[in-house]
N, C-alpha and C positions, 0 to 999 in steps of 0.2 A: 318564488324564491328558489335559487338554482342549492341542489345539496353541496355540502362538501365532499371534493374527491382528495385520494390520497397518488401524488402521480411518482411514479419509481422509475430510477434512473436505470441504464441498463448498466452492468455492471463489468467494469475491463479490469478491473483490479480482482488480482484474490491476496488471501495471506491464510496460508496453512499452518494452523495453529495444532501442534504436537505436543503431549506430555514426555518428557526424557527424563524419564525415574521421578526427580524431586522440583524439575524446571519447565517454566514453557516455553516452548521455543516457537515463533513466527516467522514466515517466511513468505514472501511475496516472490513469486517465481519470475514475474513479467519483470522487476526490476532489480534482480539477484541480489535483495537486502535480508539480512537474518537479527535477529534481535531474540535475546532470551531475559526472561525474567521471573518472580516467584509465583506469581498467581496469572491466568489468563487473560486478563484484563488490563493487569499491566504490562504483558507483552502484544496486546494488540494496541494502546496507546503507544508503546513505544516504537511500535513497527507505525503509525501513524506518524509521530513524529521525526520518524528514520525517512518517511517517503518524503515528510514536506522539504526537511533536509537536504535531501540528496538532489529532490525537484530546483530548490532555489542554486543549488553548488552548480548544476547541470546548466542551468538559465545564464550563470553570472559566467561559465566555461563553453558556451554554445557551443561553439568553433570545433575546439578541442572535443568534447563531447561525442558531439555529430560525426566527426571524422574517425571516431573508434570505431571498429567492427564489430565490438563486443559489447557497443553502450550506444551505438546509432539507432538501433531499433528501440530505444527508450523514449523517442524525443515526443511520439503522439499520448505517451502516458504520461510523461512533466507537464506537456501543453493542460490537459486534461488536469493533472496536480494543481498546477498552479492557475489555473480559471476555477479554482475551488476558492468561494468567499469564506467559507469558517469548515472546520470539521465535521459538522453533520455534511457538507455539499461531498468532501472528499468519501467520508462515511458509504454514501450512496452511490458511490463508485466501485465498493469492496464487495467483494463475496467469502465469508469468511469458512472456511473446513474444517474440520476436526479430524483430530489421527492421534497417532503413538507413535514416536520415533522405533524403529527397527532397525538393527547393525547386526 
C-alpha cells in the first residue's frame, strides 16, 4: 500500500499582509488589488474574494483587458484564478507575508 503524500502547488500569487495601526491591509502585488479589513484573516479572505472578482470582471472583458498595458500582464494569473475548482485550489497558489505598513 502506497503512503499518502501531501503535493504543493508552486505558488504565483502573493498577498502582503500589513498591520496599519488598527487595520489589515492585503495586497497582491502581481494583480494591483488592496483590500483592508479588522482582523488578518478577514483581510486575506477578502483579498481572496477581490482576486476571484476581478479574475471573472477580467474573463467577461478579455478583449479590453488584454489590450491594457497596465492589466495585460494579468491574463496568466486570471487563467490560473479561474482553473481554480474551490478556494483551497486558489489558496495554493498564494504566498502569504507579513509586514507593517511604514509612511
Amino acid at each position: 500500500m502506497e503512503e499518502p503524500r501531501i503535493m504543493l502547488q508552486e505558488k504565483m500569487l502573493s498577498i502582503l499582509l500589513a498591520l496599519d495601526v488598527e487595520k489589515y491591509c492585503a495586497f497582491c502585488p502581481e494583480l494591483d488589488l488592496v483590500t483592508e479589513m479588522d482582523n488578518p484573516e478577514d483581510a486575506i479572505e477578502d483579498m481572496i474574494e477581490a482576486m476571484k472578482d476581478y479574475a471573472q470582471e477580467y474573463l467577461n472583458e478579455v478583449e479590453l483587458y488584454a489590450a491594457s498595458p497596465n492589466r495585460a500582464h494579468h491574463l496568466p494569473y486570471i487563467r490560473a484564478i479561474s482553473s481554480c475548482k474551490s478556494d483551497w485550489e486558489l489558496r495554493m497558489l498564494i504566498e502569504i507575508k507579513h509586514g507593517l505598513v511604514h509612511v
